[in-house]
N, C-alpha and C positions, 0 to 999 in steps of 0.2 A: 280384489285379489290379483296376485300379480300374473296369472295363467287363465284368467277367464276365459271359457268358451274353449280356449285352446283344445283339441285332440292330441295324445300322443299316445305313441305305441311304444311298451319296452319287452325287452326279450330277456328269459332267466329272470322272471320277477316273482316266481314264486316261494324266493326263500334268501334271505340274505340282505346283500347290500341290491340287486333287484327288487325286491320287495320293500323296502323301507322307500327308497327312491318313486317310486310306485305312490304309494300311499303320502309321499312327502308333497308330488307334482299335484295327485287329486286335493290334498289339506288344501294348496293353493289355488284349486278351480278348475283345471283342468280335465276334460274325461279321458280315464287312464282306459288304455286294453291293455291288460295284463296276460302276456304271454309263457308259456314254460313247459316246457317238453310232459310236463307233469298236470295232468291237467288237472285233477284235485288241488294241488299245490295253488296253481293259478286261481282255481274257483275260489279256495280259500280265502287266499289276499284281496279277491274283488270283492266278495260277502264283505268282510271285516270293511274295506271301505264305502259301502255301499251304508254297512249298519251307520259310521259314524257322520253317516249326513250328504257326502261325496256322490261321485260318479265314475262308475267303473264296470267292463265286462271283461272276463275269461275266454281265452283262446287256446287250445293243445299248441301248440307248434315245434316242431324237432327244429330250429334253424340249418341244420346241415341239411335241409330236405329243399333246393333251393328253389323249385317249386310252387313246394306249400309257404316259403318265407314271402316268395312275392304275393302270390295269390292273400295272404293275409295282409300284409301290409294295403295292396291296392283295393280287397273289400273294406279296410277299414275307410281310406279315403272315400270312397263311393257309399258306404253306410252314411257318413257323416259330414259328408260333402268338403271334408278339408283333412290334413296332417298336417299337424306343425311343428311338432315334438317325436324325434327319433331318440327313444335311449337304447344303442346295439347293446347290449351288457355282456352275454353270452361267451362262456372263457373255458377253457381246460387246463390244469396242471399235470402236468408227467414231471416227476423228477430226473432225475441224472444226467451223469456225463454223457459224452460221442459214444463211447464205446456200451454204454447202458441202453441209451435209447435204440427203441428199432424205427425203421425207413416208416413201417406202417405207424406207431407212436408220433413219428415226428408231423406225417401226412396229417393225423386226426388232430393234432395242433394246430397245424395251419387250417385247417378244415373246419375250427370251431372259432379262432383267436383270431383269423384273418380274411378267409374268405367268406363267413357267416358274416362280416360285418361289409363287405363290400358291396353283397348281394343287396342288404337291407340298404346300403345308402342309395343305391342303384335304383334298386324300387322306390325311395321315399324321394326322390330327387325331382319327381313330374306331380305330384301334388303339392310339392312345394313351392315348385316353379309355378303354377296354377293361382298361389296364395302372394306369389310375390316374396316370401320371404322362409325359412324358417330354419331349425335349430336341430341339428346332428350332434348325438352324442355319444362316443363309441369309450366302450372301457379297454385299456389299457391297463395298467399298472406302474408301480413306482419303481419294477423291473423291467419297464421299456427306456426309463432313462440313466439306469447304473446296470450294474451283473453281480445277478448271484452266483455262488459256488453252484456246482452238481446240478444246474437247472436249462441246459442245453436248448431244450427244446420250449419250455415255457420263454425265456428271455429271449430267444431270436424271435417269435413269433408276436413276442409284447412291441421289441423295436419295430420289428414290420409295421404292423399296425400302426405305430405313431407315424411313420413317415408316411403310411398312406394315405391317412386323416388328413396331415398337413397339404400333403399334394392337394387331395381333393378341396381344402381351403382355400386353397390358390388358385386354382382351378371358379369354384363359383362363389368367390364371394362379391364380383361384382354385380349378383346376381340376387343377394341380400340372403342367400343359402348359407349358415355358419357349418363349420364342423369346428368339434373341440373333444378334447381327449378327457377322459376323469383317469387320473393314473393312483389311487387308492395305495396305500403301504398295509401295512401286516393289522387285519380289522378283523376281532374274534367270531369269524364263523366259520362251520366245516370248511369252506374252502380252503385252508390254511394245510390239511392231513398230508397234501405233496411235501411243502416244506417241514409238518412232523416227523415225515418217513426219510426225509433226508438228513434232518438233524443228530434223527433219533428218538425221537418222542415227544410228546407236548412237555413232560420240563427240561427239556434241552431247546425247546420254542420261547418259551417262558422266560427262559432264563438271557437268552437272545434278547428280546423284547425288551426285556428291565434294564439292557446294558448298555446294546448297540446303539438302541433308539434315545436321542434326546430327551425324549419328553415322557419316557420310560414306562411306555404302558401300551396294551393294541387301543385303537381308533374305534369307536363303535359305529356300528352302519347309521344312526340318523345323523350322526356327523359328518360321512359322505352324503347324505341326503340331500344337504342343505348345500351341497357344491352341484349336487345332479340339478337343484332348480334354478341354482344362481344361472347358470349354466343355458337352461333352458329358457330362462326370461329374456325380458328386455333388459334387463339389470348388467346384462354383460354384452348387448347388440354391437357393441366397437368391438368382440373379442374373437376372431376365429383363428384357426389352426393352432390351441394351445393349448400343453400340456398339464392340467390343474392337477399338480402332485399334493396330496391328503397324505401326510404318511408320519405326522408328527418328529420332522427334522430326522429322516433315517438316510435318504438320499443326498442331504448339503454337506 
């Protein structure tokens, strides 16, 4: 399998495109910790992979607790005597304009979109260095590389993120440390409810979806899945600092 033995850790895997990604790296071999502010949530998705053959344990983690993000990250390294798989996933949407968003809205954006995922590279960065090599994967969106209307605070904090990724690419990859961005387009799960509230409603989303987008449908989560492990293997070892936009032709 293409992740044997490998460990990784992802954050927000208790529901969504975290969780199918989750369950997609353990199909491949990997033992997943499954991370999520929710800790039911998390147990959840580690059960289900554990029943179907896999290996997988549950973690609580608040990522904005920066903390308890390292402390888990470094007890996984030392449980398992290695990290070689970082999926950051962990995101917020606010909708609206400058004059909608407030200072405190816009802080807990950067708080969850940008500086949750620094921390974790920060902490994964010395197990990996340990292993000689490994695989950073930080989510983004397909709103870090265009602009939506009314979304202020989610899209500055999606760009942030990619050029942070990128730095840090530059930074170690002669060090055999990749980072790479999953930048994901409109994929039908609740996280979508910011841009329903901004639209209007889910068939004013819908209706977007069927029109804007090429390929005129949302994306489902185990079709990001299969970019979080390309991502994560050796199938992509020449690839760091890059923005793997999934959004079925919304951003070209």
């Amino acid at each position: 399998m293409l992740l044997d033995d490998r460990v990784a850790f992802v954050t927000a895997a208790g529901s969504g495109i975290g969780a199918a990604g989750a369950r997609a790296l353990a199909r491949d071999g990997a033992h997943v910790v499954v991370t999520d502010r929710d800790r039911r949530a998390a147990e959840t998705v580690a059960a289900a992979i554990r029943q179907a053959g896999h290996r997988a344990e549950a973690l609580a983690l608040d990522v904005t607790d920066d903390a308890a993000l390292r402390a888990a990250i470094a007890g996984t390294a030392k449980r398992h005597g290695r990290l070689d798989i970082l999926h950051s996933h962990a995101g917020l949407q606010i909708e609206g304009r400058l004059e909608q968003v407030t200072a405190d809205e816009m802080d807990a954006s950067w708080a969850l979109n940008v500086r949750s995922h620094f921390v974790a590279a920060q902490a994964a960065l010395a197990p990996m260095r340990a292993r000689g090599k490994g695989s950073v994967i930080i989510t983004s969106s397909n709103s870090g590389v265009q602009y939506d209307r009314e979304m202020i605070a989610y899209c500055t904090t999606k760009h942030a993120v990619l050029a942070m990724a990128r730095q840090m690419a530059a930074d170690y990859a002669h060090e055999n440390i990749r980072f790479n961005l999953l930048c994901p387009g409109f994929i039908d799960t609740p996280f979508n409810r910011g841009f329903e509230a901004q639209m209007g409603g889910r068939d004013k989303l819908e209706d977007y979806v069927s029109t804007a987008i090429p390929m005129g449908r949302f994306g489902t989560v185990d079709e990001i899945a299969e970019g979080i492990v390309y991502l994560a293997s050796d199938r992509s070892s020449f690839m760091t600092g890059h923005a793997l936009v999934i959004d079925g032709g919304e951003s070209v």
